[in-house]
N, C-alpha and C positions, 0 to 999 in steps of 0.2 A: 504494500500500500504506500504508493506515494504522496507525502505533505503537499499541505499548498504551502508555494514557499515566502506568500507574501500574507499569511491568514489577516482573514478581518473579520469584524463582529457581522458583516451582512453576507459576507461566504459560508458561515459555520451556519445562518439562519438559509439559505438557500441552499445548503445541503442537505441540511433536516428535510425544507421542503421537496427538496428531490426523491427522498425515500417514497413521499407520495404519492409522487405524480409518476414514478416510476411503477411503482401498484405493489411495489416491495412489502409497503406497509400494511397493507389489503391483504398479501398472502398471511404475513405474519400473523396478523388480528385473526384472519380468518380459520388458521394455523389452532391458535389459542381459543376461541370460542369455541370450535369442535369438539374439544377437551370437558366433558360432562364434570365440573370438581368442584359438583354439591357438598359441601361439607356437613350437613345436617341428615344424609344419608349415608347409612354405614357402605351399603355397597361402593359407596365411588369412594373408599379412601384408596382404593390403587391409585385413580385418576388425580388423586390430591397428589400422589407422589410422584406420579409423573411427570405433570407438571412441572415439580422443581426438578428431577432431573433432566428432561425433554427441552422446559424449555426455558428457565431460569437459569440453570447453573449454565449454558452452554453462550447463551446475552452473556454472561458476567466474566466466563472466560475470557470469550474472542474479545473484551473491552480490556483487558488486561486487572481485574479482579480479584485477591483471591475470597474465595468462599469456605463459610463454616456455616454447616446442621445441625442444630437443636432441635430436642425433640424431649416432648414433655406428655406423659401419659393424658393430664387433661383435655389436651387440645387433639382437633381430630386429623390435624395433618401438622408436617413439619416446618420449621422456621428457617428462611436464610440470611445470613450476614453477608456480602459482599462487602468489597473492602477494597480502595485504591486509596491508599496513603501516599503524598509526590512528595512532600516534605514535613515534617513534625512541625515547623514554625508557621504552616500556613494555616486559614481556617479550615476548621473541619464541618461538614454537612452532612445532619443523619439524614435520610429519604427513604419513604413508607411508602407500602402500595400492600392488594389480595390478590392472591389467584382463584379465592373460591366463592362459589355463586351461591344464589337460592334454589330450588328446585324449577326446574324448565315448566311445569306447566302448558304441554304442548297443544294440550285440549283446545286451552283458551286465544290461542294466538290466530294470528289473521288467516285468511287461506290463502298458500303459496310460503309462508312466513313457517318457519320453526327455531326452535329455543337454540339448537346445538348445530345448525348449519347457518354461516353468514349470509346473507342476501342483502343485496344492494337495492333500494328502492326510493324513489322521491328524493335523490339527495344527500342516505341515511343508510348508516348500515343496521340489519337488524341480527338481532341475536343475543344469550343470553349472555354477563358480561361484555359486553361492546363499551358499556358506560359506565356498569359497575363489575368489577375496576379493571377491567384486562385490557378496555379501550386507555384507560387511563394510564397508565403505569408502561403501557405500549410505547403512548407519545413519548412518555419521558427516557424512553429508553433509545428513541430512536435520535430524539437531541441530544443523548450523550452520546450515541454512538457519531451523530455531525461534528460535534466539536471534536472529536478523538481523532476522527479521520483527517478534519480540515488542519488543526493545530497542534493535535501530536499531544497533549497533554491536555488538565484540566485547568492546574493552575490552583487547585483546593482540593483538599482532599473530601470524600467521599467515600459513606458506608448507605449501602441499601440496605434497609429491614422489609424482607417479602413475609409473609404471615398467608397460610391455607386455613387458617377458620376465624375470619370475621363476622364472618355471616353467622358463625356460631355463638358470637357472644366474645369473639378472643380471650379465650379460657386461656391461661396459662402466663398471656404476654407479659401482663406484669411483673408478676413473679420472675419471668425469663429475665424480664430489664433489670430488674431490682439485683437479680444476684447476678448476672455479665456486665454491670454499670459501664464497667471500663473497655470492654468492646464495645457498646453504643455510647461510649462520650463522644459529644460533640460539642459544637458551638450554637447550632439553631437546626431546627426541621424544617423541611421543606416538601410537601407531602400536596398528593393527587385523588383527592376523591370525593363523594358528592355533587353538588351541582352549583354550577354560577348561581346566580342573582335572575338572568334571562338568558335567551338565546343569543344574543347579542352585545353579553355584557360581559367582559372581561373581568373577572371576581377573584377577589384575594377574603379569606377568612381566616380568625386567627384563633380558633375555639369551635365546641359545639355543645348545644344544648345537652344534658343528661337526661331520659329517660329511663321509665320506670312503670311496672305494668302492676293494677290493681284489683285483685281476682275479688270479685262478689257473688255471692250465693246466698239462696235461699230454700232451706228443703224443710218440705212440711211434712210429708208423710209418704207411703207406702202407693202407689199405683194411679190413676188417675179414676174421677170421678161426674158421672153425670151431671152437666150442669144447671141441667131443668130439678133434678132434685136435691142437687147439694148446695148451689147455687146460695149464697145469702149465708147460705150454713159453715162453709169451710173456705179459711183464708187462701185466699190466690196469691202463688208465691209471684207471677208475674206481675199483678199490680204492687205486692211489695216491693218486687226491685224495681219498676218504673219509676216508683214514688223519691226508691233511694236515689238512682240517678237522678232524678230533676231536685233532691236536695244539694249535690253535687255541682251540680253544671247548670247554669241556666239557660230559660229558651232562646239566644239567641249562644250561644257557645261560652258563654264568661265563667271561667271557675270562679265556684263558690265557697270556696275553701282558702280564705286566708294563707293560713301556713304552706302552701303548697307555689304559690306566689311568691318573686323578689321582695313582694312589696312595695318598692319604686324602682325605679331606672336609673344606672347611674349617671351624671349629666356628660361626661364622653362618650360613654356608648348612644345616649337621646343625642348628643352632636352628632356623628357617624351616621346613625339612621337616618336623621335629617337628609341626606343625600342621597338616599337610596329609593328606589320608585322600582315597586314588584311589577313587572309587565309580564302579561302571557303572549304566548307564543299559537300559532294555527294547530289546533286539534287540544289545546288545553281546554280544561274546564272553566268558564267563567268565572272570576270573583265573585264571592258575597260580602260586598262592604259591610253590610248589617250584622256580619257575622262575626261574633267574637269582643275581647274585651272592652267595654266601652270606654273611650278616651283616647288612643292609641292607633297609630296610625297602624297600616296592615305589616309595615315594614316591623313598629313595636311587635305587634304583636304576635311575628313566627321568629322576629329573632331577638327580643328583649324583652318576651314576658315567657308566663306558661299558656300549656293549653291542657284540656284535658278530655278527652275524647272516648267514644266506645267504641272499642274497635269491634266487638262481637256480642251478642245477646243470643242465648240460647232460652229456648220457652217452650214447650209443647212442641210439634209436627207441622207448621204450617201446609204441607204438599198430603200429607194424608190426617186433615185433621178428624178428631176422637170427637170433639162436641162435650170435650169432658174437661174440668176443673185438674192442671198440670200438679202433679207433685213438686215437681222443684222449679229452680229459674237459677241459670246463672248470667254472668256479664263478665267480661275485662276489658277493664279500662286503662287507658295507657297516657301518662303525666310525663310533655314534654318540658324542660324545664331549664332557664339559665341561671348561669352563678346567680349564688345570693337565698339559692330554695335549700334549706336543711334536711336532705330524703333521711334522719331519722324521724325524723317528727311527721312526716309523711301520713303514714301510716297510723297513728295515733289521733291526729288531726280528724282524718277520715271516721274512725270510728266515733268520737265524741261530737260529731257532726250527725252523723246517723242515730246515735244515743238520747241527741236531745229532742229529735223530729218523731223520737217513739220507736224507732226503726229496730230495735235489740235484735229481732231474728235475723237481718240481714248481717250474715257471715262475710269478715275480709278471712280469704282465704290466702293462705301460702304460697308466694309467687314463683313458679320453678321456671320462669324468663330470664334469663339475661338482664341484667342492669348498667348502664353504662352515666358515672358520673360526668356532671356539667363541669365545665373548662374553659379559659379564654386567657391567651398574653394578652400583656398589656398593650396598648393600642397608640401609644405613644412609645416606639420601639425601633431604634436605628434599623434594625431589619427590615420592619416593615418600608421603610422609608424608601429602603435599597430599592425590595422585592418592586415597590407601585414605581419607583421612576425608572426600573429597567423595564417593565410591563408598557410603561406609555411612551415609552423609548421605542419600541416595537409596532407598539399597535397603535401611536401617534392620540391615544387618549388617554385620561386616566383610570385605572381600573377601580372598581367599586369597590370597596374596605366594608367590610361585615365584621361586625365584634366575634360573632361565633356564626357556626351555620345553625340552621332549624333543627335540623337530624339530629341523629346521634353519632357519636367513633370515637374510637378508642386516645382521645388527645391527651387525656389526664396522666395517662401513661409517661408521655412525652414534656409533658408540661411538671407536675408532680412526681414521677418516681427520677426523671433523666434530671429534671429542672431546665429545659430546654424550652428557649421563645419558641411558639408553634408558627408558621406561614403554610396555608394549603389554598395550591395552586390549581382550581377543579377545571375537568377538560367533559362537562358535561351541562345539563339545563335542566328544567325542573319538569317537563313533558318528555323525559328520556323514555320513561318507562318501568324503571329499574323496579326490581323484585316484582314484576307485573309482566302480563303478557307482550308482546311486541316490543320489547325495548329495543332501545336503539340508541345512536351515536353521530351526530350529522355530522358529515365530512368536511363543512367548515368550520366547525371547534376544532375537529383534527387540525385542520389547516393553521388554524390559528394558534392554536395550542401549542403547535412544534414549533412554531415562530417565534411564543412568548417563552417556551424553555430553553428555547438554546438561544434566544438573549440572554436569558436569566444564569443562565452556564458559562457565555462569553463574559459576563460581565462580573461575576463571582471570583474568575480567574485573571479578570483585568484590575481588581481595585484600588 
């Protein structure tokens, strides 16, 4: 491989974009999507491992890498470190990405469309992973591999953390970080996942909301019962958990529960918001301004408050119903939430909410979900300063600064066990699709994406 012998920082970005337009990156992606590495299914933990051998360890080789494998009985596939060290004295940068998906759900997908083969359509690649995260973690691999070819070096050193089960809850990683400290010290993170702000908005986030899922139950008794003559007679467990939910949440989305809330906003993150304008994109669902907590703009409130949502209610048989009064009722409800929410007190809140409304038989039940605590650097942070003036360096505007994203992931990891400023750079939008049928990936985030990383590479190495 021969250098360019004059490199510049818009060589190294038009090499990235060569991979593209070449289709190089297309077979790659398309390479990786094929690869079924549901991590929430036992069957595909081969597929978890193949992956890191196939097509992890084999990127980090030919980049000049070396790699180390953890593996930790919790988690359901294994951990990679990659590693290029060019000198001790210069910065060092950890970077995160997944190779494992949710379940394909093939049933549900468009016709012509499936989970585990790429298809190019309208613009869009479709497939499972494309956006979450094998699209992602792609781009980033393919602007290191631009800058390496074009200048020969990084110019900072560089450790990749690949992780196969986030989608599981990343069982283990902590622990992993906490006792390898000193394999993943760095200086700052720089990490790929999630979604922009819009389809056309170049987004930097430095945090994510914590979630946190609230099982409720209500069982009355033994079998079901005619309701022409039990009817009046025998408590319905479904109208007691309707009643519990709308003490909960009110009709228009606002939690009802104090403690479960920041309580206010702090006035740099309400500065920050200030700039930001949620816009959808063709084929999203429309806005419900009406919808959620009142006072607060829509931007407050998916990424500066809580929300608190039902994700499922189960009741009786709707498709074959009995005509009879249900034994039981259950719901889970799931509490997005940013710094500032105490998830001990969560739970307690809850029940003495429900206690005072009369509610005693409605059971919190034991949550075997995943929990993922709330996280955010600080937002006045030389990093970030770097990251947005190499980004509008690139894409000739400024990119949108988000306190933390809406979702959930594993940042607290990164922020609390390493103590490392967080910056995640998403190569994705909020109608991707992800953990849903049809997802997808438009090929101008790709586009743009490898433009904004291998600026952001040039310029790490130039400073």
């Amino acid at each position: 491989m021969s250098l360019d012998p004059a490199p510049t920082r818009d060589r190294v970005i038009a090499a990235a974009l060569k991979a593209l337009d070449s289709g190089r990156f297309q077979a790659d992606l398309a390479r990786r999507v094929a690869m079924p590495t549901v991590s929430r299914e036992e069957a595909h933990k081969p597929d978890l491992q193949a992956y890191v051998d196939q097509e992890l360890v084999p990127v980090f080789d030919r980049l000049g890498f070396a790699t180390r494998i953890f593996r930790r009985d919790a988690a359901p596939g294994a951990f990679l470190l990659a590693s290029r060290v060019e000198d001790a004295s210069l910065p060092t940068v950890l970077m995160y990405g997944h190779g494992d998906v949710v379940t394909g759900v093939p049933e549900k997908w468009s016709p012509g469309l499936s989970p585990f083969r790429m298809t190019e359509r309208d613009g869009c690649w479709y497939g499972r992973g494309t956006a979450d995260n094998k699209g992602q973690h792609s781009v980033n691999f393919a602007a290191l591999e631009a800058i390496l070819a074009v200048n020969g070096k990084l110019g900072f050193n560089l450790k990749y953390l690949m992780e196969m089960g986030e989608e599981y809850g990343s069982p283990a990683l902590a622990e992993l970080c906490a006792e390898e400290a000193e394999a993943f010290a760095a200086d700052m993170l720089i990490a790929s996942d999630g979604p922009r702000i819009g389809l056309n908005q170049p987004t930097i986030f430095l945090g994510a909301r914590g979630g946190m899922n609230i099982h409720l139950e209500v069982v009355a008794r033994e079998g079901y019962h005619h309701s022409g003559n039990w009817g009046g007679l025998l408590a319905n467990p479904g109208v007691e958990l309707a009643h519990a939910i709308a003490i909960l949440i009110g009709p228009t989305g606002e939690c009802l529960v104090p403690e479960l809330t920041p309580g206010t906003i702090p006035a740099d993150v309400r500065e920050a918001l200030s700039r930001c304008t949620i816009e959808t994109s063709p084929g999203d669902p429309e806005l419900d301004e009406w919808w959620g907590a009142p006072g607060l703009t829509q931007a407050e409130r998916v990424y500066g408050w809580s929300t608190l949502e039902v994700m499922e209610i189960e009741v009786g048989n709707i498709a074959q119903p009995l005509y009879a009064i249900p034994p039981w009722a259950r719901a889970r409800l799931q509490l997005r939430h940013p710094v500032g929410v105490d998830t001990d007190a969560v739970l307690p809140a809850v029940r003495r909410k429900l206690d005072k409304a009369g509610l005693q038989r409605v059971r919190i039940v034991p949550a075997t979900d995943a929990a993922f605590p709330a996280s955010r650097s600080d937002l006045d942070n030389e990093w970030v300063r770097f990251v947005a003036g190499s980004m509008q360096r690139t894409t000739g505007k400024p990119p949108v600064i988000l306190p933390n994203l809406g979702g959930s992931l594993p940042n607290t990891i990164f922020t609390d066990t390493l103590g490392l400023p967080t910056i995640w750079v998403p190569h994705s939008y909020p109608g991707c699709g992800q953990h849903g049928a049809d997802e997808h990936l438009p090929i101008s985030i790709v586009r743009e994406g490898l433009a904004i990383m291998a600026g952001i590479f040039w310029d790490l190495g130039h400073r």
